[in-house]
C-alpha positions in Angstrom: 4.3 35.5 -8.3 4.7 31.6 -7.4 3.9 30.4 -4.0 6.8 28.9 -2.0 7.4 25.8 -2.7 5.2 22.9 -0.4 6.4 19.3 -0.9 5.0 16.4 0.5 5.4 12.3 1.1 2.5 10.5 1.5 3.1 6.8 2.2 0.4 4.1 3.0 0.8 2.1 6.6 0.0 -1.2 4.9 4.0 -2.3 5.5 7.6 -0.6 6.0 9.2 1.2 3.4 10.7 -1.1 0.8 13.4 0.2 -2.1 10.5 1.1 -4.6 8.8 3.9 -2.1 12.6 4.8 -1.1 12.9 5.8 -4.7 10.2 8.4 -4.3 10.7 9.6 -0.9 13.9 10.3 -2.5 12.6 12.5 -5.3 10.6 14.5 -3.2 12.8 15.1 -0.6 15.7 16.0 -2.3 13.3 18.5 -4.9 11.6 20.2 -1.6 15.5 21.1 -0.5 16.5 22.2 -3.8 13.6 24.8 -3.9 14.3 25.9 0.2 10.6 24.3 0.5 8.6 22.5 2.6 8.6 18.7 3.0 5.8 17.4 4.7 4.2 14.0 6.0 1.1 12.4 5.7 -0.1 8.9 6.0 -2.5 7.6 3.9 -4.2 5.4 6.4 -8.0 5.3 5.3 -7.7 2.0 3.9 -8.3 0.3 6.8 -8.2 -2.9 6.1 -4.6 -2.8 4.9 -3.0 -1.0 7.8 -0.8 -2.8 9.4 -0.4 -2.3 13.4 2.6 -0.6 13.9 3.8 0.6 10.4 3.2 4.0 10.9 5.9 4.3 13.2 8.7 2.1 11.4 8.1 4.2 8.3 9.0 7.4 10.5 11.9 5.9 11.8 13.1 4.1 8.3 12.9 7.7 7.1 14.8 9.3 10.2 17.5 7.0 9.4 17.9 8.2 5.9 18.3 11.7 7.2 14.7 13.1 6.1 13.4 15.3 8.3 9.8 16.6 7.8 8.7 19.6 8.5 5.4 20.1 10.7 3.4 17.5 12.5 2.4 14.3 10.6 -0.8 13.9 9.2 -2.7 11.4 9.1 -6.1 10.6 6.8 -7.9 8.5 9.4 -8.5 11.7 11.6 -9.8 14.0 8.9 -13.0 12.2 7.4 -14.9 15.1 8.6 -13.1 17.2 5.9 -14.0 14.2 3.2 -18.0 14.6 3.7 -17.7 18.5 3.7 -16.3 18.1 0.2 -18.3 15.4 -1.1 -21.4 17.2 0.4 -20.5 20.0 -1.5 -20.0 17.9 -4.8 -23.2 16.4 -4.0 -25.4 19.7 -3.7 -23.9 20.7 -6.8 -24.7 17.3 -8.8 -21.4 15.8 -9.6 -21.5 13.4 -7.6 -24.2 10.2 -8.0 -24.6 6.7 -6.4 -23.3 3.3 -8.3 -25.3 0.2 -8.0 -22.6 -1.3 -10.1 -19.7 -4.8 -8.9 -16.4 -4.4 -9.9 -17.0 -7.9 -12.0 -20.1 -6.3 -13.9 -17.9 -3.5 -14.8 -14.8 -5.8 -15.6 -17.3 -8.1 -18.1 -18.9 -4.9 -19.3 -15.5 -3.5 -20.6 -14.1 -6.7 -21.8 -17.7 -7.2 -24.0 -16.7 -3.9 -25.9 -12.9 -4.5 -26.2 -12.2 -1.2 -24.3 -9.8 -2.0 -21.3 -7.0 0.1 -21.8 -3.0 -0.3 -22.0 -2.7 1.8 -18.3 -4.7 -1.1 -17.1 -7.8 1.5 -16.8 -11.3 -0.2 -17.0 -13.2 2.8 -18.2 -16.7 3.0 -15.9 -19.5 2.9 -18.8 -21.9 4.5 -17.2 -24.2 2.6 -16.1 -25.8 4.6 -13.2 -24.8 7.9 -14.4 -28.5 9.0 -14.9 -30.3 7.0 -11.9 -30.1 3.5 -10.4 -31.4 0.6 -12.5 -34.6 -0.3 -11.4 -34.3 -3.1 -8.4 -30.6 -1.8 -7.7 -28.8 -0.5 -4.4 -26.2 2.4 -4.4 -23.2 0.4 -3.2 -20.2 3.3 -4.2 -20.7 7.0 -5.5 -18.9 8.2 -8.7 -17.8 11.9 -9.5 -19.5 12.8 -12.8 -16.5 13.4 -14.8 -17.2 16.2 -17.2 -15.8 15.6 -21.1 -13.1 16.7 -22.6 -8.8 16.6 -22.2 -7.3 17.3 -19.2 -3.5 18.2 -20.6 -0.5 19.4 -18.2 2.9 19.4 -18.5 4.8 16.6 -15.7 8.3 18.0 -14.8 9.8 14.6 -15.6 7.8 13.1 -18.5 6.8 16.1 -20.2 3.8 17.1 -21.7 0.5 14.5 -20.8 -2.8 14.7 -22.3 -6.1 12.6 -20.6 -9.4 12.2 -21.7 -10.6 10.7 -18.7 -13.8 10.5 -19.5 -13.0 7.9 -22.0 -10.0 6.1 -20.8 -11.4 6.4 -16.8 -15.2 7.2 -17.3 -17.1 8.8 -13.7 -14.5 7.1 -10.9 -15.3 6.4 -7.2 -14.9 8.9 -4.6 -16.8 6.7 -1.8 -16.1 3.0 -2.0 -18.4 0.4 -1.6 -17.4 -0.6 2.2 -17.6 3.3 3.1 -13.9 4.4 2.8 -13.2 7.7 1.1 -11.5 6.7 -1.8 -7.7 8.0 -2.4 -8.7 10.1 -5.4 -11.2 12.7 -3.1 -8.6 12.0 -0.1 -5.6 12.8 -1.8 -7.2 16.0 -3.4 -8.2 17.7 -0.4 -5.6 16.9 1.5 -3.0 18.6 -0.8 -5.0 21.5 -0.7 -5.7 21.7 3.3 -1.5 20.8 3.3 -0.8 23.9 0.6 1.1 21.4 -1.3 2.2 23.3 -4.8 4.6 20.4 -5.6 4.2 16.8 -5.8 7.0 14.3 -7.0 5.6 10.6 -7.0 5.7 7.4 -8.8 5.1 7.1 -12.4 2.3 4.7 -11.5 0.2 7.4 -10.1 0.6 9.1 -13.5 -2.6 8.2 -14.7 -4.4 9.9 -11.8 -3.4 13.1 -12.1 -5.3 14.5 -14.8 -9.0 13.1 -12.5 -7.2 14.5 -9.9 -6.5 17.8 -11.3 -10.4 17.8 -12.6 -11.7 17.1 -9.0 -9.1 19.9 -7.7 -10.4 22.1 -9.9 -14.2 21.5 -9.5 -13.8 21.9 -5.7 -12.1 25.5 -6.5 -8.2 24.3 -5.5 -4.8 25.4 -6.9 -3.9 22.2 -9.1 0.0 21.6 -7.7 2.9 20.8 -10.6 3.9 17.3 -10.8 6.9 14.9 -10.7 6.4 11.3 -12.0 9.8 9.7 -11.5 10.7 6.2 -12.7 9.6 2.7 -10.7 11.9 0.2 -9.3 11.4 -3.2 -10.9 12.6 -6.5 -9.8 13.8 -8.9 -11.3 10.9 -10.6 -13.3 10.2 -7.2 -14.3 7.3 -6.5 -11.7 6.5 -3.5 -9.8 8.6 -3.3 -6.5 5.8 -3.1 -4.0 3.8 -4.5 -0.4 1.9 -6.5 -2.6 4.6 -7.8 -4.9 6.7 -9.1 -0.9 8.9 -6.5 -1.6 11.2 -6.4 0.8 11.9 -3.8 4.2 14.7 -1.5 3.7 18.1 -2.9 5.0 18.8 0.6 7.8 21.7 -1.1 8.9 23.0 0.2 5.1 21.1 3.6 4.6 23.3 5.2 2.8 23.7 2.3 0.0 20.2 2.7 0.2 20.2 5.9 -0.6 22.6 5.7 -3.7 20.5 2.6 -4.9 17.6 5.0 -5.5 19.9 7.8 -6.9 21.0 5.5 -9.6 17.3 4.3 -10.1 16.1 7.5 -10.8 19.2 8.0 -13.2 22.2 9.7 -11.7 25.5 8.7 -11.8 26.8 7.1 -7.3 27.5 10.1 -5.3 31.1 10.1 -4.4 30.1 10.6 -0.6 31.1 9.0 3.0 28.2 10.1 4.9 24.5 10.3 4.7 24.8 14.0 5.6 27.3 14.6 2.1 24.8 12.6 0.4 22.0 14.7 0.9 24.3 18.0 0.6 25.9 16.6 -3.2 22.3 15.3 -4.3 20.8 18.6 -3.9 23.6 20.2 -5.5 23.2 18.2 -8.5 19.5 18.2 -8.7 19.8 21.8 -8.3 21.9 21.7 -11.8 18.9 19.8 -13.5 16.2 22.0 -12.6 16.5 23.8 -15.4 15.8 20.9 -18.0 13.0 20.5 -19.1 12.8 16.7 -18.6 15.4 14.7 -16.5 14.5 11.2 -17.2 17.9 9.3 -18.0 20.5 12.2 -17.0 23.8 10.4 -15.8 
């Protein structure tokens, strides 16, 4: 027997919401109506250093006037670091876990001297610290021990995905250098705390979720089915995001906002007045696609 359905939207504070995360919040809105789920909140503010004062409470409102509701309170990352050291505490007792005396530049020159960066844009970790600290070196991040072998799943969009992430990611950070919790431990526990069972995201985030899965599963968590959907690209091709000046939604338009990221994720303009009829007609049709196995391109 499955377990009701548990969506979620997870934006960083680091900016408003711009078309691109639109596009997502989107997916996983509508999908989380289509099953009678759960849509839930949380803000992914541990990066401190790229919050932005006050963004936290335009990205509530931005989404309020796209007629998403969420369901629950709101939570947020910086007040659960207490929950991050529990589970790396327990990954550390049980050895998977080890300190890094390693720069990002050594590791950048490192993977460039063997040819082995990878078309994903990965730079797999060599190693380097895996069994101790070189002598006269400093831990500076800790690493999960990634275990070998492929991590395959099937991705409700995309289809089937395989990852050997030991070789195309190699041991990844879990603690960053600076002391943050890094968004792979954060993300992993926080869908589990949340009872999240479905998660409908960017296609960049793709190449996370088989480490993701691994860390889920190490820590003795339900691994939740995913959603990559499509990016929105401008127009010299690049990623639409806060780093690339993309810019704030236009609210004083929210429903062509809203039928700008239906087309981007491949369906035909909704033939609605209202925001309201929007959301009713995009379940509907969504509804109608649920049973194929991959939607990518359906007009």
């Amino acid at each position: 027997m499955s377990l009701p359905y548990v969506g979620r939207f997870a934006p960083s504070p680091s900016g408003p919401l711009h078309l691109g995360s639109a596009v997502a919040a989107v997916a996983s809105y509508v999908d989380a109506r289509a099953h009678g789920g759960q849509w839930l909140l949380r803000i992914e503010d541990l990066d401190t250093p790229r919050v932005v004062s006050g963004a936290t409470e335009i990205i509530l409102h931005q989404l309020n006037a796209l007629g998403m509701s969420w369901d629950g309170e709101v939570l947020h990352q910086s007040r659960r670091l207490g929950f991050y050291q529990s589970a790396f505490d327990a990954l550390l007792s049980l050895n998977y876990v080890y300190p890094c005396g390693c720069t990002r530049r050594e590791i950048a020159d490192s993977v460039l001297s063997v040819q082995a960066a990878q078309l994903s844009g990965e730079r797999p970790y060599p190693g380097t610290c895996r069994h101790g600290l070189p002598e006269g070196r400093q831990g500076l991040s800790w690493r999960f021990r990634v275990p070998e072998g492929v991590v395959a799943f099937k991705d409700r969009w995309l289809g089937p995905v395989v990852q050997d992430v030991s070789q195309a990611v190699g041991d990844f950070v879990i603690k960053r250098a600076d002391g943050v919790w890094a968004y792979q431990l954060a993300v992993v526990i926080d869908d589990a705390a949340q009872g999240v069972t479905d998660i409908v995201r960017g296609e960049d985030l793709l190449s996370s979720t088989a480490r993701q899965q691994i860390l889920a599963t190490t820590l003795g968590y339900s691994v939740p089915s995913v959603l990559h959907v499509p990016l929105a690209i401008d127009n010299s091709g690049l990623k639409l995001s806060k780093q690339n000046n993309a810019a704030s939604l236009d609210l004083t338009q929210p429903l062509k906002i809203l039928q700008k990221s239906w087309e981007l994720l491949g369906f035909e303009r909704l033939k609605v007045i209202n925001i309201e009829d929007f959301w009713a007609q995009a379940t509907s049709v969504w509804v109608q696609r649920l049973s194929r196995a991959n939607l990518h391109g359906i007009n």
